[in-house]
PyMOL Python script that loads the backbone (N, CA, C, O; Angstrom):
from pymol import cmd

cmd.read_pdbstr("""\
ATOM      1  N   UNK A   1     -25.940   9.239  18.737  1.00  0.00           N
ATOM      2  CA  UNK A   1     -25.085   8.090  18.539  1.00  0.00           C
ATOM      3  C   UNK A   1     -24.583   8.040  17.097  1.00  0.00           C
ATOM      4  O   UNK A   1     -23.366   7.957  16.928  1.00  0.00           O
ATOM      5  N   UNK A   2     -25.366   8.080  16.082  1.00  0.00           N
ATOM      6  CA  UNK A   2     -24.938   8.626  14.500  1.00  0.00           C
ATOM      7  C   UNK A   2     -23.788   9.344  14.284  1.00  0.00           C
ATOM      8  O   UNK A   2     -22.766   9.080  13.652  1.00  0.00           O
ATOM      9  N   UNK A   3     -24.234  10.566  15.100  1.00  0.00           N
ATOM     10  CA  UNK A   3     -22.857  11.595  14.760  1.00  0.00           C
ATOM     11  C   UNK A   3     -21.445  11.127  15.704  1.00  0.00           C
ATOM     12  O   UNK A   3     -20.314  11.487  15.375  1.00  0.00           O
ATOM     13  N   UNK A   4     -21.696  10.356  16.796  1.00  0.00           N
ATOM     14  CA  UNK A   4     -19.967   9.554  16.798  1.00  0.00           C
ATOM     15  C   UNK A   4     -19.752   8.520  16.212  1.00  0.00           C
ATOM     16  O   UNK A   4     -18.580   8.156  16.308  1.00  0.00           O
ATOM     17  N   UNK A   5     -20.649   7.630  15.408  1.00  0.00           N
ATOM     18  CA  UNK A   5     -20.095   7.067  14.131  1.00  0.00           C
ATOM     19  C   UNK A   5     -19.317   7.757  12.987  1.00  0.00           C
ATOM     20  O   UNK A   5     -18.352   7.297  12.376  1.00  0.00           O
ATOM     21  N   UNK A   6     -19.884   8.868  12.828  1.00  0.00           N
ATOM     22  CA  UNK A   6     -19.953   9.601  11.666  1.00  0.00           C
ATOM     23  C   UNK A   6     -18.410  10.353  12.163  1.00  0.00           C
ATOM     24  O   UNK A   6     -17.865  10.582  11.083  1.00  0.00           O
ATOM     25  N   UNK A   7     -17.829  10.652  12.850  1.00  0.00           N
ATOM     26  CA  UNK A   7     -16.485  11.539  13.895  1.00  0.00           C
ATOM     27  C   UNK A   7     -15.463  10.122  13.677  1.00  0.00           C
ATOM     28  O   UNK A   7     -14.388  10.190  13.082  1.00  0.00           O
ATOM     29  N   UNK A   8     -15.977   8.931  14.232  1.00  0.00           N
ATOM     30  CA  UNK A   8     -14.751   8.054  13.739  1.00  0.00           C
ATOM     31  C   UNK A   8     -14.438   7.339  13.310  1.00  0.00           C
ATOM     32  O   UNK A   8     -13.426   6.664  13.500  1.00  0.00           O
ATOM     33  N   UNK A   9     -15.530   7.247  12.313  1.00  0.00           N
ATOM     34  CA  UNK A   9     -15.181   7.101  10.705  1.00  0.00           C
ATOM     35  C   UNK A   9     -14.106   8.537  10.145  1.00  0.00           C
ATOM     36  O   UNK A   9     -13.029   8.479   9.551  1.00  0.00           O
ATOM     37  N   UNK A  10     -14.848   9.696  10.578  1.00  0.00           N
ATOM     38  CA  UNK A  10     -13.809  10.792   9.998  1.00  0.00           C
ATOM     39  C   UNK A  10     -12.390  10.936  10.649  1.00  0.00           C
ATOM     40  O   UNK A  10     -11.477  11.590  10.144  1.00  0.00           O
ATOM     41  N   UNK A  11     -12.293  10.044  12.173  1.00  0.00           N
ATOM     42  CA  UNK A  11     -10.766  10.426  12.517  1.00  0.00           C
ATOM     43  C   UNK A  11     -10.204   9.138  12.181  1.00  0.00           C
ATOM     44  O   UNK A  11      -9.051   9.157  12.614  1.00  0.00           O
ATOM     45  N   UNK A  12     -10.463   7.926  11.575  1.00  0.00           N
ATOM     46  CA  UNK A  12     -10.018   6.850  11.332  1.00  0.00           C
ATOM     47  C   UNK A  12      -9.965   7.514   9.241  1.00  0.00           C
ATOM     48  O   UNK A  12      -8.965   7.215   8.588  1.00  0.00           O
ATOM     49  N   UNK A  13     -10.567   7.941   8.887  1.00  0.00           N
ATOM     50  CA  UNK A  13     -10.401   8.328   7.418  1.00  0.00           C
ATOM     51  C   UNK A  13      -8.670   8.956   7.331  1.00  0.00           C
ATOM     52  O   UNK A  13      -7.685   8.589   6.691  1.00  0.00           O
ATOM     53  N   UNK A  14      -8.959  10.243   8.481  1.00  0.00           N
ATOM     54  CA  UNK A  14      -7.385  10.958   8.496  1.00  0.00           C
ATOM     55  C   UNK A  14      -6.318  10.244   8.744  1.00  0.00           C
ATOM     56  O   UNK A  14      -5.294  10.379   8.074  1.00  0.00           O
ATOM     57  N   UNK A  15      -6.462   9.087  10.098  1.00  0.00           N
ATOM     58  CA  UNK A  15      -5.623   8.434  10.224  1.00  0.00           C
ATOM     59  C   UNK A  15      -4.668   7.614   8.908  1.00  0.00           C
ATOM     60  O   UNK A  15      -3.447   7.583   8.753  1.00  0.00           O
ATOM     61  N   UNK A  16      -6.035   6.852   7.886  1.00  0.00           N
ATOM     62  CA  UNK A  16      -5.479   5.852   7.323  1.00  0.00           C
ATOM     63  C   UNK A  16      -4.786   7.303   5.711  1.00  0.00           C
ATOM     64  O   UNK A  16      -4.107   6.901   4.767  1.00  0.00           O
ATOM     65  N   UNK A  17      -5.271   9.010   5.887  1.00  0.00           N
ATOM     66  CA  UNK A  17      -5.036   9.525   4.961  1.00  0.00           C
ATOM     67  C   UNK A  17      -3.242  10.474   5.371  1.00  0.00           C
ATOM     68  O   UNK A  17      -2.565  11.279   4.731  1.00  0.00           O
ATOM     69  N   UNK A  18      -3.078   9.783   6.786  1.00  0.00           N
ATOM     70  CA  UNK A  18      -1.650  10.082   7.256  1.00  0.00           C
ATOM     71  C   UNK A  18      -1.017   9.577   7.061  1.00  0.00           C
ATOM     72  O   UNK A  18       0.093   9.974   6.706  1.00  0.00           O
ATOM     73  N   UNK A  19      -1.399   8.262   7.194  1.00  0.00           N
ATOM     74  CA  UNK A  19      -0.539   7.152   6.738  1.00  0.00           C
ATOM     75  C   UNK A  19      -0.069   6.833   5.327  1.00  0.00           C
ATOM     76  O   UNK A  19       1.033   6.370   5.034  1.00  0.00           O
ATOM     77  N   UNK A  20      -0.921   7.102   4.610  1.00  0.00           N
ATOM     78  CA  UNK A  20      -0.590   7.069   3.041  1.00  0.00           C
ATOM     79  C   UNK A  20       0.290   8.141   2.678  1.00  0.00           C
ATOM     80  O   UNK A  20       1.268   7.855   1.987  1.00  0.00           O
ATOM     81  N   UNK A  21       0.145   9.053   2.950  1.00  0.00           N
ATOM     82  CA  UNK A  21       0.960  10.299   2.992  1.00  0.00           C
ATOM     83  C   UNK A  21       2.445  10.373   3.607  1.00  0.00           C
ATOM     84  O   UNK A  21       3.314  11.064   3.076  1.00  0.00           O
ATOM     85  N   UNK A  22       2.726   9.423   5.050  1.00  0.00           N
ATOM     86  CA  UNK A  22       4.170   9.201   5.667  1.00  0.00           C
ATOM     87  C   UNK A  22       4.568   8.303   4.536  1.00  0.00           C
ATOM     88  O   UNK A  22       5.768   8.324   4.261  1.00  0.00           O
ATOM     89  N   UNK A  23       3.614   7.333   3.657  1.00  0.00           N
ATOM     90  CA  UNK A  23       4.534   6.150   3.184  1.00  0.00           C
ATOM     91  C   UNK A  23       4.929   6.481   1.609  1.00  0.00           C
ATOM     92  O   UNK A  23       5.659   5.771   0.919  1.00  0.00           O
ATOM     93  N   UNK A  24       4.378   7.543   1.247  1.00  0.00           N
ATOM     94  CA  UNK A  24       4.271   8.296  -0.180  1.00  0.00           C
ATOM     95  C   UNK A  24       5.852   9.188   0.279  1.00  0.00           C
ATOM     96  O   UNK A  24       6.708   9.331  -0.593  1.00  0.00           O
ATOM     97  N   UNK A  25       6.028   9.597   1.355  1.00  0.00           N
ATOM     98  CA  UNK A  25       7.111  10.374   1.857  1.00  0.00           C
ATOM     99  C   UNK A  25       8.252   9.824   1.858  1.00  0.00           C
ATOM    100  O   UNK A  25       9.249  10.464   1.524  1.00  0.00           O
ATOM    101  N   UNK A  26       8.322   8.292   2.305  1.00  0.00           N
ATOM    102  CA  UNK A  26       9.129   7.693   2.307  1.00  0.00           C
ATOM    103  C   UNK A  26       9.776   7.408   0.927  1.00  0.00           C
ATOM    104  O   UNK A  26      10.963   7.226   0.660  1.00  0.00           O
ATOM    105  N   UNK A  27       8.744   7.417   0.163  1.00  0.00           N
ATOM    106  CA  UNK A  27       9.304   7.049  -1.265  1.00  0.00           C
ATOM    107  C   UNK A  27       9.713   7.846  -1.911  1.00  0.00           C
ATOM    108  O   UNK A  27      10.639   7.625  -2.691  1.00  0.00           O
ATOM    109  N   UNK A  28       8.991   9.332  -1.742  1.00  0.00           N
ATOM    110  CA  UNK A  28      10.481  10.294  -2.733  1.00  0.00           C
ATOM    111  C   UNK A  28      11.197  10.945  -1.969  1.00  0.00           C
ATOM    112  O   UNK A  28      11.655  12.032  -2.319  1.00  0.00           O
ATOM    113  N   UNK A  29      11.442  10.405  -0.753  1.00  0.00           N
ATOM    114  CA  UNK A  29      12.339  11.216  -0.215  1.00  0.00           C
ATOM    115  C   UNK A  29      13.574  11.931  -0.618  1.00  0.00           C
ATOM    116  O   UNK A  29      14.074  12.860   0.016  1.00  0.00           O
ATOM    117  N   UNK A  30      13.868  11.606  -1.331  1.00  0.00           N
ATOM    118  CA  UNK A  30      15.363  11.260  -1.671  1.00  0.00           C
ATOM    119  C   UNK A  30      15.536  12.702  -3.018  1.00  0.00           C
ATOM    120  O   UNK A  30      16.534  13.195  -3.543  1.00  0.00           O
ATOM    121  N   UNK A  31      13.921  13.006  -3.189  1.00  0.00           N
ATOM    122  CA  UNK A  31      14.053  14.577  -4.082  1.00  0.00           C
ATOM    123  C   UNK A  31      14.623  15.434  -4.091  1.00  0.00           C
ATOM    124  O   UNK A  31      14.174  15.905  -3.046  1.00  0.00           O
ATOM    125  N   UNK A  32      15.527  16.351  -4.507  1.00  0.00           N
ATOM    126  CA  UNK A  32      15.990  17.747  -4.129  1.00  0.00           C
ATOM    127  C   UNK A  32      15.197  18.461  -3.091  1.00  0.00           C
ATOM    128  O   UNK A  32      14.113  17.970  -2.779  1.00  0.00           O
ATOM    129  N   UNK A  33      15.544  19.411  -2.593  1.00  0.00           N
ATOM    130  CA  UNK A  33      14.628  20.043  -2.009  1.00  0.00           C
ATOM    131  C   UNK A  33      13.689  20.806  -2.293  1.00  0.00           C
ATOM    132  O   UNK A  33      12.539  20.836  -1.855  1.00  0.00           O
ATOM    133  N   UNK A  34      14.578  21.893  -3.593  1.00  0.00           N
ATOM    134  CA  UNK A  34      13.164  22.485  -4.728  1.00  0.00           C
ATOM    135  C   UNK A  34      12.255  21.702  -5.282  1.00  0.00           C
ATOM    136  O   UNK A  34      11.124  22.046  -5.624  1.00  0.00           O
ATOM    137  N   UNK A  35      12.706  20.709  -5.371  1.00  0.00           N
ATOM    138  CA  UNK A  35      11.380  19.845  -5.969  1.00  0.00           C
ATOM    139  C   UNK A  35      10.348  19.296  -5.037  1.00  0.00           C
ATOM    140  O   UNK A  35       9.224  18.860  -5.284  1.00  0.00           O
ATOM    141  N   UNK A  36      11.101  19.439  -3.717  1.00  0.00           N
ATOM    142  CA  UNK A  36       9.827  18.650  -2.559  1.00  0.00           C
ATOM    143  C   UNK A  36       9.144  19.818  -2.176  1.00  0.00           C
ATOM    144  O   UNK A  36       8.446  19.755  -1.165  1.00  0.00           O
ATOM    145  N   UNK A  37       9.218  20.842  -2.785  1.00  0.00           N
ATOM    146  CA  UNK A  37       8.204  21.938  -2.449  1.00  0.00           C
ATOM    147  C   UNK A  37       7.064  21.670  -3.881  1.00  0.00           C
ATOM    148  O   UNK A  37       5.840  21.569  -3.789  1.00  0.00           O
ATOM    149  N   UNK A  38       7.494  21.633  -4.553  1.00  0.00           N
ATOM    150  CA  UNK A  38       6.729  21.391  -5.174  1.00  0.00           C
ATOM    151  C   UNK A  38       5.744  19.912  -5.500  1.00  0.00           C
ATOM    152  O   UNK A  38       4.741  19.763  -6.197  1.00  0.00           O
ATOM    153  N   UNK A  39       6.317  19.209  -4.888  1.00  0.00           N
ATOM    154  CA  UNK A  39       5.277  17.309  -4.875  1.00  0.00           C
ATOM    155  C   UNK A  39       4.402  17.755  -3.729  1.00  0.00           C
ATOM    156  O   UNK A  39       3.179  17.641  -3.807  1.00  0.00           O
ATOM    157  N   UNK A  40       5.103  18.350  -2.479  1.00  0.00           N
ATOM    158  CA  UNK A  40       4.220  18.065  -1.219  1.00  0.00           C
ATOM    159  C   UNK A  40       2.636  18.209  -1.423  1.00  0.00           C
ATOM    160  O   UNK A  40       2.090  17.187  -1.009  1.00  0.00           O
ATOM    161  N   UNK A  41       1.956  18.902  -1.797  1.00  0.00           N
ATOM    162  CA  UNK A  41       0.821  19.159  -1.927  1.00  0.00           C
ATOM    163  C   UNK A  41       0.327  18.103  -3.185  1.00  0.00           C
ATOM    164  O   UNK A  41      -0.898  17.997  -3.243  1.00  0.00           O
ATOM    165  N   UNK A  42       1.024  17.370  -4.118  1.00  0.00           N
ATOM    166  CA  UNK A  42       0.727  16.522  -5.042  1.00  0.00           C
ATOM    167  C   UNK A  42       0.715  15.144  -3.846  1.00  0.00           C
ATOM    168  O   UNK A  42      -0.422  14.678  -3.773  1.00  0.00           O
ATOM    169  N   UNK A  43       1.517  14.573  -3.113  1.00  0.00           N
ATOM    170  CA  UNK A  43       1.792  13.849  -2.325  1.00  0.00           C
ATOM    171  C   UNK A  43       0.783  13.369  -1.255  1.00  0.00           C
ATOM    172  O   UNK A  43       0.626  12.280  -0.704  1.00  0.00           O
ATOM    173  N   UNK A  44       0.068  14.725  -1.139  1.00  0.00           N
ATOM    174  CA  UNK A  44      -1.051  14.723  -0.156  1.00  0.00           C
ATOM    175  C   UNK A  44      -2.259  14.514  -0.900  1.00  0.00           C
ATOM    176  O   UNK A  44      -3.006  13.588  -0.585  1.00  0.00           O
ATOM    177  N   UNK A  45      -2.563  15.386  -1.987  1.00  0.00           N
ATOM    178  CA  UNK A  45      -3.730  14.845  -2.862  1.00  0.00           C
ATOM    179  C   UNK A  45      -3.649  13.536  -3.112  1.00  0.00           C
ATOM    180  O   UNK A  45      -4.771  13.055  -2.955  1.00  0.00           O
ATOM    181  N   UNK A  46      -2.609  12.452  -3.530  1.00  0.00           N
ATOM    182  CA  UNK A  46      -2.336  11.396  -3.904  1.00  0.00           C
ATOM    183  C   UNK A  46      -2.805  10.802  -2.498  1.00  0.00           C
ATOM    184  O   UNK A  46      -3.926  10.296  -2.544  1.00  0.00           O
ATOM    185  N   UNK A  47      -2.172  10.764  -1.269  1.00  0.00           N
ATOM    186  CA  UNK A  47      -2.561  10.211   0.145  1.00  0.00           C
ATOM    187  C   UNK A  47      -4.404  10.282   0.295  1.00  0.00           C
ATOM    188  O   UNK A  47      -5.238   9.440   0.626  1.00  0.00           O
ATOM    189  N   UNK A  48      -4.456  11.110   0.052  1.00  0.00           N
ATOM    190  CA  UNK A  48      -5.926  11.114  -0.033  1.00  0.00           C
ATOM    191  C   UNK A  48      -7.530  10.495  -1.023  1.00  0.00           C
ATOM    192  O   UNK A  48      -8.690  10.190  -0.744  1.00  0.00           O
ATOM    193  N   UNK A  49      -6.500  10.594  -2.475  1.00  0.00           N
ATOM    194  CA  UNK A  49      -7.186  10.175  -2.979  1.00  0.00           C
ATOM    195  C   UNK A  49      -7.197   8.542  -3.167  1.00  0.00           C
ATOM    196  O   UNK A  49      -8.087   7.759  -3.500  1.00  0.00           O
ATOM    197  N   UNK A  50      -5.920   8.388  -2.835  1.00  0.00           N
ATOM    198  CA  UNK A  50      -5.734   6.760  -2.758  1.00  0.00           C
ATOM    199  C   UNK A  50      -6.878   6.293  -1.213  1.00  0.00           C
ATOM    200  O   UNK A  50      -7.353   5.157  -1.204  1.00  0.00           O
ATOM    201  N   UNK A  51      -7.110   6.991  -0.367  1.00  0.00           N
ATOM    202  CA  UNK A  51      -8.015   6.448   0.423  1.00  0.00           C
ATOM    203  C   UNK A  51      -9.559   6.329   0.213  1.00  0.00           C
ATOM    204  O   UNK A  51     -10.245   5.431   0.703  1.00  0.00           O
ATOM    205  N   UNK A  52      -9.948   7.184  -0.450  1.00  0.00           N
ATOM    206  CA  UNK A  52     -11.285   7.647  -0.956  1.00  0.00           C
ATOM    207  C   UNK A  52     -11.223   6.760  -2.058  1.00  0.00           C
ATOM    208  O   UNK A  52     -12.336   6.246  -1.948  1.00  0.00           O
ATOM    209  N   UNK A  53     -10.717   6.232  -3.021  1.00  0.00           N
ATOM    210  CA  UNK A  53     -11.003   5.216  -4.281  1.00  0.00           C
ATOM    211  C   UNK A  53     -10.815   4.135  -2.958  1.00  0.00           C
ATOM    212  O   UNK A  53     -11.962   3.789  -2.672  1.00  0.00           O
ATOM    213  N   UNK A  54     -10.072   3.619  -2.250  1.00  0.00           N
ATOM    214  CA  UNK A  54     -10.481   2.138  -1.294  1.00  0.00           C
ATOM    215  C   UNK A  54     -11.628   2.263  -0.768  1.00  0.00           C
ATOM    216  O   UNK A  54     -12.451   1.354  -0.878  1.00  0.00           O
ATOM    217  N   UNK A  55     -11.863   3.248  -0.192  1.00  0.00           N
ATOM    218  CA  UNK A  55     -13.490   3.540   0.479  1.00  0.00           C
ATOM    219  C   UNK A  55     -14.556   3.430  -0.180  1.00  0.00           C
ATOM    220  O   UNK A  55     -15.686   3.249   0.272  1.00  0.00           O
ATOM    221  N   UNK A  56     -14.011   3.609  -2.014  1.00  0.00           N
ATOM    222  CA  UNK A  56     -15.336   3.959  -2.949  1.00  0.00           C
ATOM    223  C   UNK A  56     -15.520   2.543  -3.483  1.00  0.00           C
ATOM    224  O   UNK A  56     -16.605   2.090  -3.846  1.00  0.00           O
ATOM    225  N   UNK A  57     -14.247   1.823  -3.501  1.00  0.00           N
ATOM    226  CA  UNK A  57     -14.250   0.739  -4.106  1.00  0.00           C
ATOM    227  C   UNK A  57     -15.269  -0.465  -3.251  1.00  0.00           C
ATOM    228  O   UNK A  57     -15.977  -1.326  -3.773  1.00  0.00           O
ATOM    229  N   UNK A  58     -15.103  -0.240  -2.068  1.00  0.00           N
ATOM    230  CA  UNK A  58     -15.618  -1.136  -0.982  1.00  0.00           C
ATOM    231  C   UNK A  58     -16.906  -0.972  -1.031  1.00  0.00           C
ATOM    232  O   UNK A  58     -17.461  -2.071  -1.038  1.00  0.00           O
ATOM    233  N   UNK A  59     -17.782   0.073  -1.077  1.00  0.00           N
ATOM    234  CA  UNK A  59     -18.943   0.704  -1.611  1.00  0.00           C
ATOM    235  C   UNK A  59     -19.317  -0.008  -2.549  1.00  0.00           C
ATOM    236  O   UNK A  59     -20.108  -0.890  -2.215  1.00  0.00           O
ATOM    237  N   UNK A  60     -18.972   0.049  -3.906  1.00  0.00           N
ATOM    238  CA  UNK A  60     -19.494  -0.830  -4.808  1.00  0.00           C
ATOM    239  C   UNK A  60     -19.268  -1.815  -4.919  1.00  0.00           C
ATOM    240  O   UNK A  60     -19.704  -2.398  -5.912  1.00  0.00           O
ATOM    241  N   UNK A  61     -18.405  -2.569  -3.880  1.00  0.00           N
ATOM    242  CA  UNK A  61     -18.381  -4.209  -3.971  1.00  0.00           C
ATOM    243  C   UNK A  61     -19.525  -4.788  -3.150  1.00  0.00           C
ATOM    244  O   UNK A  61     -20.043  -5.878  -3.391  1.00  0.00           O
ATOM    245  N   UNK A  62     -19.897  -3.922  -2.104  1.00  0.00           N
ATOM    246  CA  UNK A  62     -20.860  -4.044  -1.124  1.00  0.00           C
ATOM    247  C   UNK A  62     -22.375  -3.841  -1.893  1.00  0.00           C
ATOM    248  O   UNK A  62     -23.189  -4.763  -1.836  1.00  0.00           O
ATOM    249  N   UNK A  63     -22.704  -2.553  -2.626  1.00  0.00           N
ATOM    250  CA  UNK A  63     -23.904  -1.756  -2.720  1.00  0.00           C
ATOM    251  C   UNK A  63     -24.009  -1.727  -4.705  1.00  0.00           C
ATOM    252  O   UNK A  63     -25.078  -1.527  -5.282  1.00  0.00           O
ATOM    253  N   UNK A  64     -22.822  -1.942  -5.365  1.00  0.00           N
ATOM    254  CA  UNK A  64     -23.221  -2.445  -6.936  1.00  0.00           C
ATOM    255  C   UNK A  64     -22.981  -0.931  -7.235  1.00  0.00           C
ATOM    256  O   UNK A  64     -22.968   0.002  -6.432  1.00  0.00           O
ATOM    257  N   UNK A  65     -22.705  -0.911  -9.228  1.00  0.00           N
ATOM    258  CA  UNK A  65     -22.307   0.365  -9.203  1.00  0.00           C
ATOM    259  C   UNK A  65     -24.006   1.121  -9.694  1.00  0.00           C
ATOM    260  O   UNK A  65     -24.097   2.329  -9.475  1.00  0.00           O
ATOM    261  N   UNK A  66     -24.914   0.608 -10.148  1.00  0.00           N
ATOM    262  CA  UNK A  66     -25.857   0.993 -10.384  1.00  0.00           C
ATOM    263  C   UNK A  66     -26.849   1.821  -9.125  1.00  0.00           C
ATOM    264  O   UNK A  66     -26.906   1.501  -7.937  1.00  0.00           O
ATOM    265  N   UNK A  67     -27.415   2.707  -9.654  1.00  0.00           N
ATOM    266  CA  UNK A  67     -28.056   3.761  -8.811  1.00  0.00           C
ATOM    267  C   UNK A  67     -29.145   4.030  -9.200  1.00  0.00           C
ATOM    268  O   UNK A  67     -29.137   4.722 -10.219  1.00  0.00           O
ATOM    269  N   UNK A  68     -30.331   3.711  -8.721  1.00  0.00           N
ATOM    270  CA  UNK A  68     -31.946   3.831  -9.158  1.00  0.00           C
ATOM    271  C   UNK A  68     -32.200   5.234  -9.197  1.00  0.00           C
ATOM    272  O   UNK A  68     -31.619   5.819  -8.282  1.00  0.00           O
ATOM    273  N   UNK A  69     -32.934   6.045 -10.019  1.00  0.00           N
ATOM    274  CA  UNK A  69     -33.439   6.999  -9.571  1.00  0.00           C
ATOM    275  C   UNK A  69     -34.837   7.407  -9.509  1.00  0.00           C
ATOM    276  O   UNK A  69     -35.146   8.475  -8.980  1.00  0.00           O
TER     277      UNK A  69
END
""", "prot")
cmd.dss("prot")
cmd.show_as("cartoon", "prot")
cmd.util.cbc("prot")
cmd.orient("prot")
C-alpha cells in the first residue's frame, strides 16, 4: 500500500511538473526559434524546480527547518 502512495505522489509530482512547464511555454513563446532550442531544457529545469521548492517549502512549514542528529 506504501509503494502506491509513493507512484501517486510521483505521477501527481509530473503532472503538477507539466504543468509548470506548458505555462513557462506560454510565456516565451514568442522567442526566435534558435533561441527556443536553447531555453527548452532551461524551461524544464525551471518547471521542475519551481515544483520541488513548493514541495520543500510545505515540508518545512509542516516539519521546521531544523534537523536533529
Amino acid at each position: 500500500m506504501l509503494e502506491l502512495k509513493e507512484i501517486y505522489k510521483d505521477l501527481e509530482k509530473d503532472k503538477r511538473v507539466k504543468a509548470e512547464i506548458k505555462k513557462l511555454n506560454a510565456i516565451y513563446k514568442n522567442i526566435p526559434a534558435d533561441q527556443s532550442k536553447l531555453v527548452k531544457r532551461l524551461i524544464e529545469n525551471a518547471g521542475f524546480m519551481a515544483v520541488l521548492l513548493q514541495d520543500l517549502q510545505e515540508d518545512i512549514k509542516a516539519n521546521g527547518y531544523k534537523e536533529e542528529y
